[in-house]
N, C-alpha and C positions, 0 to 999 in steps of 0.2 A: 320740627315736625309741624303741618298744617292740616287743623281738624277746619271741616267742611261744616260745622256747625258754627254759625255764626250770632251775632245777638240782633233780636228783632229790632234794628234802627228803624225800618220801614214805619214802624207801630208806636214805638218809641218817641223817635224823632229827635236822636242824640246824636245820629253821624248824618253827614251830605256831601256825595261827591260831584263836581261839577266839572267838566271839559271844555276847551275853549269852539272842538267841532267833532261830533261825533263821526263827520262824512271829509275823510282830508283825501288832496290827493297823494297816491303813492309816494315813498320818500320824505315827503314833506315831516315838517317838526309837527308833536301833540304834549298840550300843555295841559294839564290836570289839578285838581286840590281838594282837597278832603279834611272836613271840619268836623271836631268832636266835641259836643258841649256833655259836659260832666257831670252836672246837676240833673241833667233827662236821662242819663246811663249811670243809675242808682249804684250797679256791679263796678264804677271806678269811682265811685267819691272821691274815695280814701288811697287808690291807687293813684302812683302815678302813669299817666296816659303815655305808652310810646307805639307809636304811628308808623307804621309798614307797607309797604306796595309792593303788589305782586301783577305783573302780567301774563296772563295764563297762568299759568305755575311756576313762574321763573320771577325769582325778586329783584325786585328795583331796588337801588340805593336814593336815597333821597333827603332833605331835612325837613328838621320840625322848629317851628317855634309859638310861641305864647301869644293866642289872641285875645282880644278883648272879651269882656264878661265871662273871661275864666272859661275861654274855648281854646284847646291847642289844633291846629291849623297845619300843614303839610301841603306844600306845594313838588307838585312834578311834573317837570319838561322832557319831551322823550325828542333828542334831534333828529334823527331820522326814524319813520313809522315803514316798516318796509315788509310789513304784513297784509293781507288784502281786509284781514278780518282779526280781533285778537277782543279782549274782554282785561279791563283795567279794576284790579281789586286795591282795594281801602281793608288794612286789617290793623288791629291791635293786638298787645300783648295783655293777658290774661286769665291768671293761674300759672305762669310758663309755657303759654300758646296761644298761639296766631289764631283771632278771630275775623272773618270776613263780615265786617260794618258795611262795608258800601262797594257798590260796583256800577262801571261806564262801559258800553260799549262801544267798540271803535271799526268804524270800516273805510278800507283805502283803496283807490283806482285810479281811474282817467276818465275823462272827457267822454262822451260816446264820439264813433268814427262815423265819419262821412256815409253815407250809403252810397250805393253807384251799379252803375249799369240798369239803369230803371226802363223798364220797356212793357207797354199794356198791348191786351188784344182784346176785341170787341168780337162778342160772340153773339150771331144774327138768330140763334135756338132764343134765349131767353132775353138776349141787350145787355147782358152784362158786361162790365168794362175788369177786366179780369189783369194786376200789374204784376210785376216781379221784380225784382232788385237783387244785388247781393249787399250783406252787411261786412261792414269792415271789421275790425280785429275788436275783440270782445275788453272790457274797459270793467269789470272787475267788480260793477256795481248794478245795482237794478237799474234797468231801461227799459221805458218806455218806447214802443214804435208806433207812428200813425201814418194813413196814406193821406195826404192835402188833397185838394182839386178845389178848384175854385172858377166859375162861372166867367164870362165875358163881362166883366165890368159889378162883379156880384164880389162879396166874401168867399174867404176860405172856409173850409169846410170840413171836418174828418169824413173823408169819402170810408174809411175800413180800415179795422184793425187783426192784425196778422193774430193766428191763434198758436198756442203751442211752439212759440218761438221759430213759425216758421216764414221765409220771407219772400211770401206772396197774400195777395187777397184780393175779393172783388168788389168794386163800387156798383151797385144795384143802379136798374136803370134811371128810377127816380131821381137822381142825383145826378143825370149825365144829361148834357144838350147837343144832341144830335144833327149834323152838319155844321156845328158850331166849332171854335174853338176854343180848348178849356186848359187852363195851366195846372196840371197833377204835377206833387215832389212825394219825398217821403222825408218824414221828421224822425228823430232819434233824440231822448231827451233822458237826462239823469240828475243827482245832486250835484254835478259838476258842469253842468252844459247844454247845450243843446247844438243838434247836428241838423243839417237837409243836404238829401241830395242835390244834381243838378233839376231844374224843373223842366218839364216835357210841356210843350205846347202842340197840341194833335188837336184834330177831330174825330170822334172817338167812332166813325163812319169809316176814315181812311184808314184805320186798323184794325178794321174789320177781318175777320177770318172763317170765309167761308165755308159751306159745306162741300165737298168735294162730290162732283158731276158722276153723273153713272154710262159709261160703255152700254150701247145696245147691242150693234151690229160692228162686222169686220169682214169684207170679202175684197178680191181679185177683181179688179176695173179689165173687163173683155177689150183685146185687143192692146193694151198694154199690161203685159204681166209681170212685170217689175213693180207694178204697183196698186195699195189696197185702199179701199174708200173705207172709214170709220165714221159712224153715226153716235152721238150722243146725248142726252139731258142734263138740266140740271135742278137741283131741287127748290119747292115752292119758293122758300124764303129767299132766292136770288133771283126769282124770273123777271123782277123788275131792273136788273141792275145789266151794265153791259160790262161783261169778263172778257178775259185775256186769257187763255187757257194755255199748257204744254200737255204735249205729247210725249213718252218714253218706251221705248223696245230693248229687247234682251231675245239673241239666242241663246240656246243652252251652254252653249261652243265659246258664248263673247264673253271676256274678261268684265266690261263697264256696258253702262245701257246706252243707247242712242237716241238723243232728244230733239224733238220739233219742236219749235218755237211757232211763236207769230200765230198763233188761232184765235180769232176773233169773232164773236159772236157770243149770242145767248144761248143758243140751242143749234145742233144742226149736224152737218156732216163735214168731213175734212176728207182729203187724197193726201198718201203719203206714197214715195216711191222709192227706190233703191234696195228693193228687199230682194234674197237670194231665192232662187227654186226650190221647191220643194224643201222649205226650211221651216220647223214652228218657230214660230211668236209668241212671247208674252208680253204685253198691253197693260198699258196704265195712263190714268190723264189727272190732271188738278189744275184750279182756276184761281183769278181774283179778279177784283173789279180794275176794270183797264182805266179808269180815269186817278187813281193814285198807286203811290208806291205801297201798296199793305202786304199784307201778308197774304202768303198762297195756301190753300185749304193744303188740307191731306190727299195723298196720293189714292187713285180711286182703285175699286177695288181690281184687279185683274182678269184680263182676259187674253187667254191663248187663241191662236190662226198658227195655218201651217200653208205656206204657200204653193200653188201647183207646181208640179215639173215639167223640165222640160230635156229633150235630148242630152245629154253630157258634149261638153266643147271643149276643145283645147287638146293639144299634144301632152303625151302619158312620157316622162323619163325614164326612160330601160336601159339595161345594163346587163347584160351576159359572159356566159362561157362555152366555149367547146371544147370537145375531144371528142377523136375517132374510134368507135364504136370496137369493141373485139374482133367481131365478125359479123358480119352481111355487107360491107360498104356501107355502112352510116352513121352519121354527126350525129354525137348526143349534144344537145342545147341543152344550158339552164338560163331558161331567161326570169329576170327580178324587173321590174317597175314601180312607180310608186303610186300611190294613191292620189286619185283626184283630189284638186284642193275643192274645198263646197262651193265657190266661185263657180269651178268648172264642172262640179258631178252636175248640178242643177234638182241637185233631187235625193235618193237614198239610190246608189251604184246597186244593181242586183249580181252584175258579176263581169269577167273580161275574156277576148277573147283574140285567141292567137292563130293567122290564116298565112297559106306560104302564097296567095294573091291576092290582092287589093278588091275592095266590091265593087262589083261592075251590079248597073243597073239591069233587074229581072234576074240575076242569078247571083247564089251565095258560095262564096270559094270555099274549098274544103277548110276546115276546122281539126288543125292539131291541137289544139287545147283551149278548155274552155272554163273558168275557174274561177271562185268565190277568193281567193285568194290573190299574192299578189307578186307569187311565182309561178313557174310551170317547169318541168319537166317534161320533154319530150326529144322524137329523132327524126331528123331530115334527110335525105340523101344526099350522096358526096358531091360538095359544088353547088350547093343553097347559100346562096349571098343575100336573100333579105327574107324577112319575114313581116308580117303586117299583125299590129296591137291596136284592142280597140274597147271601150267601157259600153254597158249599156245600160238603163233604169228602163222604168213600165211607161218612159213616153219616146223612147227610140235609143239607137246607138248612135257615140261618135265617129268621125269621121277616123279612119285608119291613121295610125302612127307608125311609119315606116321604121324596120330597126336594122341597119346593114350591120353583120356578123363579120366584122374583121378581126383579121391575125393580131396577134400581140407579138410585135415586131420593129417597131418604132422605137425611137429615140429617147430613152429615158431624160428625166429631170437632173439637174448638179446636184442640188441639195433641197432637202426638207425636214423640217425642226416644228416642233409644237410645245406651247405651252399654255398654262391655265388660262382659261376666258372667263372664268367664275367657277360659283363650288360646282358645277355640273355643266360645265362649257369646256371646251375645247380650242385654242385658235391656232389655225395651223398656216404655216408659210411655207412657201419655198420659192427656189431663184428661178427668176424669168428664164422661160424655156428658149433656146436659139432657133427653132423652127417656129412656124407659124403654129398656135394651138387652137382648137374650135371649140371645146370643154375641156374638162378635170371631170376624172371620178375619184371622193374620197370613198374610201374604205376602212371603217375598223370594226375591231373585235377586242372584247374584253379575255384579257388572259386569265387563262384558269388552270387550277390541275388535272381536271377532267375537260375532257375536247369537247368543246364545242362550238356551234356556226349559227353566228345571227344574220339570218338574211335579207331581211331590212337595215342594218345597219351600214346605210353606204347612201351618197349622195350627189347631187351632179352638179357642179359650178357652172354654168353656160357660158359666162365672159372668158373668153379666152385669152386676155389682157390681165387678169387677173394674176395676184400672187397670194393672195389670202383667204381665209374662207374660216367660218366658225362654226365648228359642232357642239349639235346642243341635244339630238337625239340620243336617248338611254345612255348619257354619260351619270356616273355616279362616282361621289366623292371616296377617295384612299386604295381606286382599285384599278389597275394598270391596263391598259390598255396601247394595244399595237394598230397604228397608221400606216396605210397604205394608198399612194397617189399613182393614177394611171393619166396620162394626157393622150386627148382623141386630136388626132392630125385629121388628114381628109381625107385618106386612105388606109390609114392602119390606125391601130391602138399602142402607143407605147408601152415599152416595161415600167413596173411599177417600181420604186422607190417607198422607201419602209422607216420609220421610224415610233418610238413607243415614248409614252408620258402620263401622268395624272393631272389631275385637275386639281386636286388635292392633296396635301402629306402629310399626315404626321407618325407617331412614333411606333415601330412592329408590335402585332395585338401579344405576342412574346417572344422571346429571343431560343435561337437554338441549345437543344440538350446537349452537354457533354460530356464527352464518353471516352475513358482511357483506354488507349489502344496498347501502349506500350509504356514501363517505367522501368529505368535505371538511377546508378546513386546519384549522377548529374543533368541526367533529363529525362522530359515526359515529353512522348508524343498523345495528343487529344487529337478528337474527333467530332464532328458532330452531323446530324441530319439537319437540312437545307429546311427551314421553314415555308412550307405554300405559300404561294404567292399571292396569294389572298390576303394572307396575315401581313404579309409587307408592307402595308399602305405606305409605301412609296418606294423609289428608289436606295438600295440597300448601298451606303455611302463605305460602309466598314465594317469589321468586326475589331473588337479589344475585349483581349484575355486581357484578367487583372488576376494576382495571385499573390497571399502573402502567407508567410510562415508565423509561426506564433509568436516573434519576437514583431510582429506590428511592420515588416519589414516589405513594402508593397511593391511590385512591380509590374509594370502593363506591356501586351506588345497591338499595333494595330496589322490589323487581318486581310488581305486580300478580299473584297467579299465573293470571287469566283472562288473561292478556296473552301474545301471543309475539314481541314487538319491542321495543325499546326505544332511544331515541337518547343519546346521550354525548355533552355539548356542554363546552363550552370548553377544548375540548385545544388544543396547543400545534401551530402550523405545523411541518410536515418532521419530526416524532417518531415515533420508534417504540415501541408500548405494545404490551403484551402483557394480554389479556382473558380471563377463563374466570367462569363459571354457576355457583352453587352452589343446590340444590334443596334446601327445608328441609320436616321433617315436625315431627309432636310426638315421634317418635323418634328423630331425628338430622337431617344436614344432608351433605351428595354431591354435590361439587365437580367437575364436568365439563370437559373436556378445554382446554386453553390455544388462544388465536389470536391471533396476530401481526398486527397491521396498521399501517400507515404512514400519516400525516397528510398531506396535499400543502400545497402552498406557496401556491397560488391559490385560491381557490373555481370553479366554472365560468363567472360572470358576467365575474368579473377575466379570465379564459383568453379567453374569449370578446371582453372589451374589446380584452385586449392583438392577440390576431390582427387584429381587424380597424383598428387604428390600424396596426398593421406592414405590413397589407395596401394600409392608404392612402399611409404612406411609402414604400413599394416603387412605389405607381401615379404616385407624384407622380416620384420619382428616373428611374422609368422615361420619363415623361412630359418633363423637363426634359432628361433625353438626348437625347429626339429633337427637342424644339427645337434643343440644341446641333448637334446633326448636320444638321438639315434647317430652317435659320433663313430661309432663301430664301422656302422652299415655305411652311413655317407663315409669313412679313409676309405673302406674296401672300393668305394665304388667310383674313387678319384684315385686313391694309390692302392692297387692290386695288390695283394703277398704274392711273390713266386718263390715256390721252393729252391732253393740251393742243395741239388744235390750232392754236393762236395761236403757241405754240414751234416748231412743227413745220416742215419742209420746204418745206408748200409757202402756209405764211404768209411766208416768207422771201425765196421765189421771187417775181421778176417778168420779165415776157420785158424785150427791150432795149428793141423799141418804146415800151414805156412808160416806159420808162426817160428816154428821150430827150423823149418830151413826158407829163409830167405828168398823170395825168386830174385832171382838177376834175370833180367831183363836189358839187354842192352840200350844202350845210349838213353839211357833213364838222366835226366836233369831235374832241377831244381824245381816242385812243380810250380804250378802260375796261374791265373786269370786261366778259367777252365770255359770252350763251350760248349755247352750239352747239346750232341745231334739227335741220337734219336733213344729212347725209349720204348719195349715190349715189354709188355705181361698178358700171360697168356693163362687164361684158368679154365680147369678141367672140364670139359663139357661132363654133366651129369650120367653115368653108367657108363661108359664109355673109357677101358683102360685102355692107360698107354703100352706101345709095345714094348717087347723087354730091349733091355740092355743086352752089351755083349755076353754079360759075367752076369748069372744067378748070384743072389746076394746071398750069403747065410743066414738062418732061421735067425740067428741070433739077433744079427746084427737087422734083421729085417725089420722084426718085433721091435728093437730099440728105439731106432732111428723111420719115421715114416718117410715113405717116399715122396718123391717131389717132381710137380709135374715138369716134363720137357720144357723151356722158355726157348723161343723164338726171338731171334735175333739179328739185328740188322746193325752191318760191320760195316766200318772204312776204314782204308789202310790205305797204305801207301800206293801198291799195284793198283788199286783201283778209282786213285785221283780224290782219295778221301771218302769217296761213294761205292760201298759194296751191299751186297745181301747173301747172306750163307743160310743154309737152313740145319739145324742143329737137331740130330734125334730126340726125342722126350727121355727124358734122364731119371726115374722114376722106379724104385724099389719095391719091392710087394709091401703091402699096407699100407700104399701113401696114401695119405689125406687131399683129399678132392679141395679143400676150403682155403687151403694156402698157398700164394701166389709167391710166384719164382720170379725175384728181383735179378736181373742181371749185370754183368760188369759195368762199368763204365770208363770208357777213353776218353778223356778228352782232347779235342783238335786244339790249337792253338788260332790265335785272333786272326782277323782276314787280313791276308798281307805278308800273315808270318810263314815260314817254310815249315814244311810238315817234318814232325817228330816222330817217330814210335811212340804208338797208344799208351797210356799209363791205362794199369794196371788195378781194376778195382774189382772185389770181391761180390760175389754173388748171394744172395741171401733168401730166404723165403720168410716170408710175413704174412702174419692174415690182416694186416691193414691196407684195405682195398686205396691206390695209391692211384688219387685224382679223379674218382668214381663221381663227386658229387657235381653238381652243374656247378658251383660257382669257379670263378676266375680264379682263387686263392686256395686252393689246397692246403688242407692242414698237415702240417711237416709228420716226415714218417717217423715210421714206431718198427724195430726189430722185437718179434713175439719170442721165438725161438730159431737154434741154431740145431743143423745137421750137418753129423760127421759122412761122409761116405768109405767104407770098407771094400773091399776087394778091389777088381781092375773095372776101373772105368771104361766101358764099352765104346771103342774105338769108330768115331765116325754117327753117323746117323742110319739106321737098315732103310733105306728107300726114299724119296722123294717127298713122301707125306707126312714122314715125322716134322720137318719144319718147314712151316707153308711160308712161300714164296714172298706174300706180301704181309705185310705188320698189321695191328689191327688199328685204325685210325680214329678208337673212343679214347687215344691216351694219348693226344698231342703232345704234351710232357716227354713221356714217357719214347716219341718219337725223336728224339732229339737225345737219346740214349744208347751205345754202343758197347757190345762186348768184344776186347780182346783175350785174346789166348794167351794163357803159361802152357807149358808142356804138360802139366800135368792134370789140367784142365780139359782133357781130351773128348770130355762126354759133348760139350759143346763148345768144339773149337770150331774159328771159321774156318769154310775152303778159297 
C-alpha cells in the first residue's frame, strides 16, 4: 500500500532527489538519485533505511547502497522516457509503508517545428503591418513564438507576439519603414531549440491592401447598345496612389462571373461591352497599386443595371403535327417551338405569334394564334403548307419563321440505341441515314403508369451529318424513358424510329407480390402483379423464385420478365415451402415478401377417384343391408312364387261320389309337366240370384249343403284346336252363400310341340279364399274351406245365353290359364 503522507524532508533536510534533466527529449534515457541522511530523519536512526521509486504510481525497481557520512543513496536510470509529462518519487519504508521523501518532475518533447507559409499585409486605415503563418506540429513542450523584423542595416527586433496561441499578429507602424525594405521571419523557441521560419523581404508599401473603390454610376453608351459606361471612386487614403483596378459581372442565368481586366487609373470611368438586351447586372470592382504585385482590396460593394431591349432575332425551332379535322374540311395543327435563347429574345419575350402569311409592310396578316406559351393549338384549311412564327418583347417583333407542314412519309432511320451520358443525360445514336438529311427531331417521354405528354420535351439537331446528339432536358435518374427520332428530308418528314433507356439504374424500389393461384401434391402454380414502372428503376433483367422446404432444401428457377406466372413442379406431397421473387436490374436485385404454402397429399383426379369409389362402397354396404333386412321382399321381387296349381287344394280335392265310382275317362295316361291355360272365378254379384237349376233341390238337402255360385268357364278340346269357350249355367241351390267362390276343373294341355290328349280330369271346388285377388305377382297358395255334396239331378245344360257370359273375367290372369273338362256326370257345367 502507498500512504500519500509523506515525511517533511523539505523542512528537515534528510532526503534530496536530484535528475540529470528535468526537460529530455522524448524516448530519450532519464537518470535520477535520491539521498537519505539519517541523522536529519530522527523517525529512521534506529531503522534500517530501504529506498523505493515510484513513477506516478507505478514502481520502479532499482538499487541501494551505503554512502558516505552514514547517507544511503539510490540511484535510477530510466532507458527510455516515453511520457510527455510524468513526476518521479523518492519513497522509504516506514512502520510497513511507503513514505513519499522527495519528488522530480519530468517533462519530454521535441524540438519546436519550423513555421511556414509566412505572409503580411499592410493596411493603409492605421499602417499596420498585420503577418500570418501557419505552425508546424506541436512539440510537446512550452513554446515561445515571436515575429522578427529587422530594419535595412539596423537589428532585429520583436516586431509582435501572437496572443492566445494564435498565429498571426501585428507590427505597429512605429516599427515599420515605409518604401523600404525590411527582412520579417518568425522564431519558435523551447527547452530543446529554437525554429525560424523562411525570412520575407518586402516593402511593407508593396503589401499594402487597399481599401476597395466605390461604383457610382452604370448606364447604356447611345448608339452602341451592347455596351455600358461605369464611373467610379476611390477612397481618401489611395488618392495619392495609381491602382490597377478589375471589373466583374454576373447574370442571374450565368453559372461564374465575367471579368475585365486592365483598368487603370485613379478615379474615373471605364466602357465595357458585350452585354445581352435587356438583361440585369450585377457589378462589382477592386483595386491595387499598379506599380507592385500586392495585394487586391475587397470586392466593392454591388451594383445592379438591367440593360435596354431590343427586337428579338434569330429563327424559332418548331416542330408539329396534324390531323384531318371530323368535319368541316379542316387541318387540326399542333404546333411546339422552343424558346428564344437570351442571346436572341434581347429582352423579356412578352409572347408569340402564329400567321398563315408573312408580314408585309403597312398590313398585319391574320393571327391564328397568339400566345404566352410555347405551343399552339389551332385549325387551317385543307392544303395549308406553311405557316409563319414569330417572338415579340416591348421594343418590336422578330422577323417571321417559316414552318412547312409536311407529311410523315419519308424514309425511316436502320437503327437507334441510347445510353447514359450522365446521372441526368442522355446520348443517343443512330446509323447514318441513306438519303440526304436537313435536321433530326428527338423526341422523348418519360414512361409512366398514368398518361402523360411533355410537350417540351423534344429537340432539333440542325446538322444533318450528324449521328449523335445528347439529351439533357428533364432527364431524371432510375426512370425510363421512351425515344423517338424523326429526320427532316427537303420534302417530307420521315417515320420515326423508337427506342427506350435510363440514365441511371439500380435496384426495383420492391419486387412483385405473390400470389397462389393453384396447388397440387407436386406443383404450385404462382402469380404475381407487374410492379409500376416507376419502381423499376431500370430495366427488369429477370425474375427468380427461390423456394425451400424445411429440411433447408433450396431451389430457384429464373423468370421471363414478360411473364407473371410461373409453375413449381416436382415438390414433395404434404410440405411445406416457403417462396418469395426476387427482381433483378443492372443495378441490383429486391427480394420480395415470403409465402407460405402447403403441398396436398392427392391431386384432384386422385380426390375425385377416391370419393367416388367411397361413394360406391357406401351404395353397395347400404344396399346389402337392405337386402339383409328385407330378404323376403327383395326374392319376391327377383324370383316371383307362382302358384302350382297341380299342388294346390283343389287338385287334391275330389267330392265322395267320385270317389266311390271312378271316372273312366278315356285315354287317360300317365299325368306330366301340366300347362295351365286358363282360369275363372266368378263371384256373386251382391242381391242378385242366380237362376234355378233344372231340378229344385230338396229342403233338406238345401238347408244342408249351401249353394254355389254358377263358375264360368273357358274350355279347349280337341274339336276346337285347344281353344274353346262354353258358357256354363250358374249351378247354385237355394241358400247358397254369395262369399264363396267356385273353383273350377282343371285340364291340362301338354307342352308345345306335344300332340294333344284328352283333358285330365280335375275337380271343382268352392273356397272362400279369394285366389289371386291381391296386386302382388306371388299369390299365396290356396286353401280348401269347405266341401259340397250336390243331391238330386244336376240341371242339364245352362237356361239361356246369360247364365255363362261369353268372355272370362281378365282380374285373374292365373286363373286364365285354367280349363274345365267334363265327366258325364258333371252336367251342370259341361262344355258345349
Amino acid at each position: 500500500a502507498v500512504t500519500h503522507f509523506f515525511l517533511p524532508a523539505g523542512t528537515l533536510g534528510c532526503a534530496s532527489v536530484v535528475v540529470g534533466s528535468p526537460i529530455v527529449p522524448l524516448g530519450s534515457a532519464v537518470t535520477a538519485a535520491c539521498t537519505i541522511q539519517s541523522e536529519l530523519c530522527h523517525v529512521l536512526e534506529r531503522a534500517k533505511v530501504q529506498i523505493t521509486w515510484m513513477l506516478d504510481n507505478e514502481p520502479v525497481a532499482v538499487s541501494q547502497q551505503q554512502g558516505l557520512g552514514g547517507t544511503e543513496v539510490s540511484n535510477l536510470t530510466l532507458p527510455q522516457f516515453n511520457q510527455t509529462q510524468a513526476k518521479l518519487w523518492c519513497c522509504v519504508e516506514w512502520n510497513g509503508t511507503k513514505q513519499r521523501v522527495g519528488m522530480a518532475e519530468i517533462r519530454a518533447g521535441y524540438p519546436p517545428a519550423k513555421p511556414f507559409n509566412l505572409s503580411c499585409v499592410l493596411n493603409l486605415t492605421d499602417y499596420g503591418l498585420t503577418c500570418q503563418w501557419e505552425q508546424g506540429a506541436s512539440s510537446h513542450l512550452p513554446t515561445s513564438i515571436e515575429l522578427r523584423c529587422a530594419r535595412s542595416r539596423g537589428q532585429a527586433v520583436t516586431g509582435c507576439t501572437p496572443e492566445g496561441g494564435r498565429s498571426r499578429c501585428t507590427v505597429p507602424r512605429r516599427l515599420l519603414q515605409l518604401y523600404r525594405q525590411m527582412e520579417i521571419w518568425v522564431a519558435a523557441t523551447n527547452a530543446l531549440g529554437t525554429a525560424e521560419s523562411e525570412h520575407l523581404y518586402i516593402d511593407p508599401m508593396d503589401v499594402a491592401k487597399l481599401d476597395p473603390p466605390a461604383l457610382q454610376t452604370i448606364q447604356s453608351i447611345p448608339f452602341q447598345t451592347d455596351c455600358v459606361a461605369l464611373a467610379w471612386e476611390v477612397t481618401r487614403s489611395n488618392a495619392h496612389m495609381e491602382l490597377q483596378c478589375e471589373l466583374r459581372y454576373q447574370a442571374p442565368e450565368d453559372p461564374a462571373w465575367a471579368l475585365v481586366t486592365g483598368i487603370i487609373g485613379q478615379a474615373g470611368t471605364t466602357q465595357c461591352c458585350g452585354f445581352l438586351f435587356g438583361t440585369q447586372y450585377h457589378f462589382q470592382m477592386r483595386c491595387r497599386r499598379s506599380s507592385a504585385q500586392g495585394y487586391w482590396s475587397e470586392w466593392s460593394s454591388g451594383r445592379n443595371y438591367t440593360t435596354h431591349e431590343k427586337a428579338p432575332t434569330g429563327n424559332l425551332d418548331a416542330w408539329w403535327s396534324t390531323r384531318l379535322a371530323e368535319a368541316g374540311g379542316r387541318l387540326e395543327v399542333q404546333l411546339r417551338w422552343k424558346a428564344l435563347q437570351r442571346r436572341e429574345a434581347n429582352g423579356q419575350v412578352l409572347g408569340y405569334r402564329v400567321t398563315l402569311n408573312p408580314r408585309k409592310r403597312g398590313r398585319d396578316p391574320a393571327t391564328v394564334c397568339n400566345t404566352t406559351c410555347t405551343h399552339c393549338n389551332f385549325s387551317v384549311p385543307v392544303g395549308t403548307r406553311r405557316v409563319y412564327l414569330s417572338a415579340y418583347n416591348s421594343a418590336g417583333e422578330s422577323a417571321a419563321t417559316e414552318v412547312t407542314l409536311l407529311e410523315r412519309k419519308g424514309q425511316p432511320l436502320g437503327r437507334l440505341w441510347a445510353v447514359a451520358g450522365g446521372e441526368r443525360s442522355l446520348q443517343v445514336h443512330w446509323a447514318a441515314p441513306p438519303a440526304l438529311v436537313t435536321a433530326y427531331i428527338l423526341e422523348w417521354q418519360q414512361v409512366s403508369s398514368e398518361p402523360s405528354h411533355c410537350s417540351a420535351c423534344w429537340q432539333m439537331e440542325q446538322d444533318g451529318a450528324a449521328t449523335t446528339a445528347l439529351i439533357q432536358d428533364g432527364i431524371e435518374p432510375f426512370q425510363q424513358y421512351n425515344i423517338s427520332l424523326y429526320p427532316l428530308y427537303k420534302d417530307t418528314v420521315g417515320v420515326p424510329i423508337h427506342t427506350t433507356a435510363y440514365s441511371k439504374q439500380k435496384a426495383p424500389s420492391y419486387a412483385p407480390k405473390l400470389h397462389l393461384r393453384s396447388i397440387s401434391k407436386s406443383s404450385a402454380e404462382l402469380c404475381w402483379d407487374p410492379v409500376p414502372v416507376e419502381m423499376h428503376n431500370g430495366f427488369i433483367t429477370s425474375y427468380t423464385i427461390f423456394w425451400a422446404n424445411s429440411t433447408t432444401e433450396v431451389s430457384s428457377a429464373s423468370v421471363n420478365p414478360s411473364l407473371s406466372s410461373f409453375v413449381i413442379r416436382e415438390l414433395k406431397p404434404s410440405t411445406l415451402y416457403k417462396v418469395h421473387l426476387m427482381a433483378s436490374t443492372a443495378g441490383g436485385s429486391t427480394n420480395g415478401t415470403s409465402l407460405t404454402l402447403v403441398t396436398t397429399a392427392l391431386d384432384d383426379i386422385e380426390v375425385q377417384f377416391l370419393f367416388l369409389t367411397l361413394g360406391l362402397i357406401f351404395a353397395l354396404l347400404m344396399l346389402l343391408l337392405i337386402c339383409f333386412h328385407k330378404n323376403g321382399q327383395v326374392k319376391q321381387q327377383f324370383w316371383p312364387s307362382v302358384p302350382d296349381p297341380a299342388n294346390s287344394s283343389l287338385g287334391k280335392w275330389m267330392p265322395a261320389e267320385l270317389q266311390e265310382e271312378p271316372l273312366q275317362v278315356p285315354g287317360v295316361r300317365e299325368p306330366g309337366p301340366a300347362t295351365i291355360s286358363t282360369v275363372t272365378v266368378l263371384e256373386r254379384a251382391a242381391g242378385k240370384q242366380p237362376p234355378a237349376w233344372g231340378k229344385e233341390p230338396s229342403t233338406e238337402t238345401a238347408g244342408k249343403f249351401p249353394a254355389l255360385p254358377q263358375p264360368y268357364v273357358r274350355q279347349e278340346g280337341p274339336g276346337a284346336l285347344g281353344r274353346g269357350r262354353a258358357a256354363v249355367p250358374p249351378c247354385q241351390g237355394p241358400g247358397g252363400n254369395g262369399d264363396t267362390v267356385q273353383y273350377a276343373r282343371v285340364v291340362g294341355d301338354g307342352y308345345k310341340g306335344q300332340q294333344h290328349a284328352p283333358p285330365r280330369l280335375y275337380l271343382r271346388s268352392s273356397s272362400t279364399q279369394p285366389l289371386l285377388l291381391d296386386a302382388s305377382p306371388s299369390p299365396k297358395p290356396y286353401e280348401n274351406l269347405g266341401f259340397h255334396r250336390f243331391h238330386g239331378t244336376a240341371p242339364h245344360g245352362c237356361p239361356g245365353d246369360d247364365g255363362c257370359p261369353e268372355d272370362l273375367p281378365v282380374t285373374f290372369p292365373l286363373l286364365q290359364g285354367l280349363r274345365i273338362g267334363g265327366a258325364d256326370e258333371l252336367h251342370d257345367c259341361r262344355a258345349f
